[in-house]
C-alpha positions in Angstrom: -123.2 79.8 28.4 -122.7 75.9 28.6 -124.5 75.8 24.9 -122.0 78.3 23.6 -119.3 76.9 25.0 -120.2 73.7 23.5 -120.7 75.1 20.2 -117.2 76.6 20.4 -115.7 73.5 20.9 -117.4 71.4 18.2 -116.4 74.5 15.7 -112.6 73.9 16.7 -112.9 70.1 16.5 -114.6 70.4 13.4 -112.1 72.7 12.2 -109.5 70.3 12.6 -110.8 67.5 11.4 -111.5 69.7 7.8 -107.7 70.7 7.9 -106.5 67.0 8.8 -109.0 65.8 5.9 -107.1 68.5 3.4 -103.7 67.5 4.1 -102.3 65.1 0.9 -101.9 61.4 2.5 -97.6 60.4 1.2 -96.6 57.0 0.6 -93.8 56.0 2.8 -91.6 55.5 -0.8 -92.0 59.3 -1.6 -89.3 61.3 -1.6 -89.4 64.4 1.1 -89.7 67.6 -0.9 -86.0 68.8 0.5 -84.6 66.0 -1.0 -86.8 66.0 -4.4 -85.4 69.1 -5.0 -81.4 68.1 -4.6 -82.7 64.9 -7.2 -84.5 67.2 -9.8 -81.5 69.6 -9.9 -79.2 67.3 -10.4 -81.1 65.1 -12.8 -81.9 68.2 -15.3 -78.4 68.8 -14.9 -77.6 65.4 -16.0 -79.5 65.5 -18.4 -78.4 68.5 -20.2 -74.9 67.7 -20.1 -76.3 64.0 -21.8 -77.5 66.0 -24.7 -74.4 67.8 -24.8 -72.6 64.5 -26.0 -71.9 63.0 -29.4 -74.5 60.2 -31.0 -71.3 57.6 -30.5 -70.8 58.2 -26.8 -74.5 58.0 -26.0 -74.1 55.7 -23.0 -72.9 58.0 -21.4 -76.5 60.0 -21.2 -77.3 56.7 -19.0 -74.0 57.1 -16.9 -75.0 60.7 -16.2 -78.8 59.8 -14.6 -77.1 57.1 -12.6 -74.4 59.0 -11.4 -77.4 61.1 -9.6 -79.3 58.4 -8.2 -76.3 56.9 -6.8 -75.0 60.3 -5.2 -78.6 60.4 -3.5 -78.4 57.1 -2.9 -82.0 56.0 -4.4 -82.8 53.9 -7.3 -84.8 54.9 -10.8 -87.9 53.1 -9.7 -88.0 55.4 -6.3 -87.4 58.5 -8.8 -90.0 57.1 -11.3 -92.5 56.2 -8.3 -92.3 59.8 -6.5 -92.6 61.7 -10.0 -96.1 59.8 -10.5 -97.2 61.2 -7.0 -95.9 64.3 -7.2 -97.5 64.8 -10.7 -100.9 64.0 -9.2 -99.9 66.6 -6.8 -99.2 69.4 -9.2 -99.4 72.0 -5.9 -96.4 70.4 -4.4 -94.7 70.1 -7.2 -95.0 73.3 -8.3 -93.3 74.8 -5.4 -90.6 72.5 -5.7 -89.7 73.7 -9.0 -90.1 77.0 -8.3 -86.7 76.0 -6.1 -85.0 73.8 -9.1 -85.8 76.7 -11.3 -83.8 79.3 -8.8 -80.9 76.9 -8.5 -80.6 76.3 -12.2 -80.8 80.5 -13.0 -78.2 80.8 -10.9 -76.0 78.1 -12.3 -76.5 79.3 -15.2 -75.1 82.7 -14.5 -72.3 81.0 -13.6 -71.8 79.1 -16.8 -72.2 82.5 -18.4 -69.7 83.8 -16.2 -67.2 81.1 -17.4 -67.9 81.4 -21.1 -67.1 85.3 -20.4 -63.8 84.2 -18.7 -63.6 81.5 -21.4 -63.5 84.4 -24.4 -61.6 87.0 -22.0 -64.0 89.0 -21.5 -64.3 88.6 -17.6 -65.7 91.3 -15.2 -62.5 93.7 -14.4 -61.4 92.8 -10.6 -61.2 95.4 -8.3 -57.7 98.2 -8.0 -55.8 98.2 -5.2 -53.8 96.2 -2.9 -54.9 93.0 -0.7 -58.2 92.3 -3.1 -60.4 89.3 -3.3 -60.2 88.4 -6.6 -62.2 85.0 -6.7 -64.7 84.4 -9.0 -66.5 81.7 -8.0 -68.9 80.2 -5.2 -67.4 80.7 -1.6 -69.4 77.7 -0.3 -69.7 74.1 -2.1 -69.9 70.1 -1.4 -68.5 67.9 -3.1 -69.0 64.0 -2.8 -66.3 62.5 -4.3 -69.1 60.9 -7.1 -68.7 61.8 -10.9 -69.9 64.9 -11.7 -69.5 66.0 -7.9 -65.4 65.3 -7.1 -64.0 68.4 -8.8 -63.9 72.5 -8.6 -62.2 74.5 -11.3 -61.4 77.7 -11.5 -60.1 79.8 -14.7 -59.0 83.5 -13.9 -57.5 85.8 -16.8 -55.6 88.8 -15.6 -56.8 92.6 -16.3 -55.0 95.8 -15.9 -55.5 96.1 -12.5 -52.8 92.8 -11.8 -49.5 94.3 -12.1 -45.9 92.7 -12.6 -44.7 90.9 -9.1 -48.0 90.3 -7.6 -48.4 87.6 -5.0 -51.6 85.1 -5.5 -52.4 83.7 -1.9 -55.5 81.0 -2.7 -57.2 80.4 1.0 -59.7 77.4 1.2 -61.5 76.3 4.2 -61.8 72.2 4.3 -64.5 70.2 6.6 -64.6 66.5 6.8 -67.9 65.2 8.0 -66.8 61.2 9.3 -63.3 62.1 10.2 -60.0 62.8 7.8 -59.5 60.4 4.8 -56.4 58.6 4.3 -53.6 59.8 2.2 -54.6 57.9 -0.3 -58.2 59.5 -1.1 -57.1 62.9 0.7 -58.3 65.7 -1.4 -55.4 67.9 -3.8 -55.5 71.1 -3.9 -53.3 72.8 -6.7 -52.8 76.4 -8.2 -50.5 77.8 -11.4 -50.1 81.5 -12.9 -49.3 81.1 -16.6 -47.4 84.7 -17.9 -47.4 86.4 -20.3 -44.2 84.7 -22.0 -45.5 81.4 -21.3 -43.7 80.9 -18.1 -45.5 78.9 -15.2 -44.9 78.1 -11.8 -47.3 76.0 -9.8 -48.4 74.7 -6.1 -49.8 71.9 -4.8 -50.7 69.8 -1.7 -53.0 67.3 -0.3 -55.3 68.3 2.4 -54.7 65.5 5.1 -56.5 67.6 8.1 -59.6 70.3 8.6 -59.0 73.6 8.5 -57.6 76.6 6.4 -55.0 75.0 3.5 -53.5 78.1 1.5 -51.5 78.5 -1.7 -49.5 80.9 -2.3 -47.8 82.1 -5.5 -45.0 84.6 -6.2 -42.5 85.5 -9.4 -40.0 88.3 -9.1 -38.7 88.6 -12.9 -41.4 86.7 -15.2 -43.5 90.2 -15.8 -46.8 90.3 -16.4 -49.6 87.6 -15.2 -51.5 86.3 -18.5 -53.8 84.1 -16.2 -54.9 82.0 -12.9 -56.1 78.5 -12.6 -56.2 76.1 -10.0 -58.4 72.9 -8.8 -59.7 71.1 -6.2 -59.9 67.1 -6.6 -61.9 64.7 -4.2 -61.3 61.1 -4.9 -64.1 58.5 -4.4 -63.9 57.5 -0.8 -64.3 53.5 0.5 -66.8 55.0 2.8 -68.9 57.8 1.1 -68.3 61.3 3.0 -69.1 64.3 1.3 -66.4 67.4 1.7 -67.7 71.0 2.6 -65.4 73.5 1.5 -65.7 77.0 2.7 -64.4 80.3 3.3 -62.4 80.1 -0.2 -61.0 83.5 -1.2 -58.3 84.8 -3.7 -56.3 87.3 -2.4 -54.1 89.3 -4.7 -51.4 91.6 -3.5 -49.4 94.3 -4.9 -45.2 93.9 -4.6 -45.7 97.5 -2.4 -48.2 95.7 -0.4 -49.0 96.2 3.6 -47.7 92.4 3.8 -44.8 91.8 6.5 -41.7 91.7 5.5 -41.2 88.3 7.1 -44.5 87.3 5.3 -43.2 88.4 2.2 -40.2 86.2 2.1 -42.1 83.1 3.5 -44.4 83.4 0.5 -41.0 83.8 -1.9 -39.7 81.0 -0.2 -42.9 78.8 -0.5 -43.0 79.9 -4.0 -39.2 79.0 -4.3 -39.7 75.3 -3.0 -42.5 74.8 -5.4 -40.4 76.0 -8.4 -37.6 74.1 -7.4 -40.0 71.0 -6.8 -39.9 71.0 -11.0 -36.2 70.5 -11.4 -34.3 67.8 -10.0 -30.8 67.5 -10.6 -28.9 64.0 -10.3 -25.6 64.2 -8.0 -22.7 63.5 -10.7 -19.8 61.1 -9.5 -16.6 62.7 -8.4 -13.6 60.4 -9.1 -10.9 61.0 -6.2 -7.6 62.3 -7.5 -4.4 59.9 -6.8 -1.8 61.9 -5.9 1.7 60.1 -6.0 4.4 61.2 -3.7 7.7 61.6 -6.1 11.1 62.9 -4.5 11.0 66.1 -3.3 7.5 67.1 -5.2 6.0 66.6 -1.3 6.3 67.5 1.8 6.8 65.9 4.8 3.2 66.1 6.2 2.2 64.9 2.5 1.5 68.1 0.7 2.1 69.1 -2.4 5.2 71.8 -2.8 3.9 74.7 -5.3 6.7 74.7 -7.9 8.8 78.1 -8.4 7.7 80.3 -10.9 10.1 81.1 -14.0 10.8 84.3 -14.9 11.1 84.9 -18.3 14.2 87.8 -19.4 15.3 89.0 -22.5 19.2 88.6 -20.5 21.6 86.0 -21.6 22.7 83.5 -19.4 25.9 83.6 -18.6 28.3 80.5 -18.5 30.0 79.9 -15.6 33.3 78.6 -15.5 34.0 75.4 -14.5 
């Protein structure tokens, strides 16, 4: 039994040692696989958007790569050093792709998405009353880095937004190292553009965490033509990235199951912001001298209203004197 149990033993150690021995020995300078990933999707990113450009702006194909080691904060020789072991690793790499590749099909059903938008042709939003209507990802980061300190948004109307709607834009902020200054706070902004070119924005800057909402109303302008809004994240002093979340675009119907008192708050915000647009200098207003001639005034200094005339077709008689 001692034999066995020996032999057991040695089979597990052995066992080990084979599955230690198979295990690919990293470099300290290697890049984790997590955060090869975030590199490569970047970089190919970069680097499409580099061959996008004209032959006279090609520096900018250089600017783009850089931008992506900075954001990570690496350099090109830890990029160049980690490709060489992970290319002698084709396993490894392999799966990591497999990753890049999933991120990049789904960006790219976005950009196809946009380009649908782009040529009005978007997928029709839902009927009804109190509908999400966003179009775009409910979840990113942004860093405040080129390339990474922006979200857009295009939306073109369809026949289910009807004349009077209200467009209430809901966006969830989360600051990782505390709120940024006014300064480098992030802006949020929205604008429906109608149909007879009429436009009325919004906009604010996001000084705390939380919920920040936009909200958008026109009584007489008629038909929505289209949507658009933005979120922009300066560069910080002190790099923190932004998480923005819970983002939604809710449109409601004038015969909506809104509040009354939450209807005329949005009509009000939306009033402020349109009167934000005009502003109207206060024109100087000389006094008036009044002069106080015989019996024209008063005792207490008012002017006496003078006696109307009648006008009659009667002679006047003389009197005698």
């Amino acid at each position: 039994m001692k034999g066995r149990n020996r032999i057991q033993w040695y089979s597990v150690i052995l066992l080990a040692f084979c599955l230690t021995a198979c295990q690919v020995k990293r470099p300290k300078d290697v890049l984790p696989d997590a955060k090869m990933e975030n590199v490569l999707y970047d970089y190919h990113i970069a680097k499409a958007m580099g061959e996008e450009t004209p032959y006279n702006e090609s520096y900018k194909r250089l600017l783009y790569i850089e931008s992506v080691f900075k954001k990570h904060g690496i350099t090109k020789a830890d990029f160049d050093s980690s490709m060489v072991w992970f290319a002698r690793n084709p396993q490894i790499l392999t799966k990591i792709y497999e990753k890049v590749n999933l991120r990049l099909k789904a960006e790219r059903d976005g950009i196809n998405h946009l380009i649908a938008l782009r040529d009005h042709k978007p997928k029709e939003s839902l009927p009804g009353d109190s509908i999400d209507v966003w179009i775009g990802q409910h979840i990113c980061q942004l860093t405040g880095m080129p390339l990474d300190n922006k979200l857009t948004f295009t939306l073109p109307a369809d026949t289910n937004f009807h004349d009077r709607d209200t467009l209430r834009w809901n966006v969830g902020f989360r600051f990782y190292n505390g709120t940024p200054d006014s300064l480098h706070a992030p802006l949020m902004a929205m604008q429906i553009k109608y149909e007879n070119d009429s436009v009325i924005n919004g906009m604010l800057k996001v000084k705390d965490a939380g919920i920040e909402t936009i909200s958008l109303f026109a009584d007489t302008l008629g038909k929505i033509k289209e949507v658009r809004g933005f979120i922009y994240y300066p560069m910080q002093k002190v790099p923190q990235p932004l998480l923005i979340d819970r983002i939604s675009l809710m449109r409601y119907h004038a015969t909506d199951s809104i509040p009354s008192a939450d209807r005329d708050s949005i009509r009000e915000n939306a009033g402020k912001e349109e009167s934000k647009k005009i502003e109207r200098k206060p024109t100087a207003v000389k006094p008036v001298e009044i002069r106080k001639q015989g019996s024209d005034v008063n005792r207490r200094g008012n002017l006496r209203p003078r006696p109307t005339i009648q006008n009659t077709d009667k002679p006047v008689r003389q009197t005698e004197r």
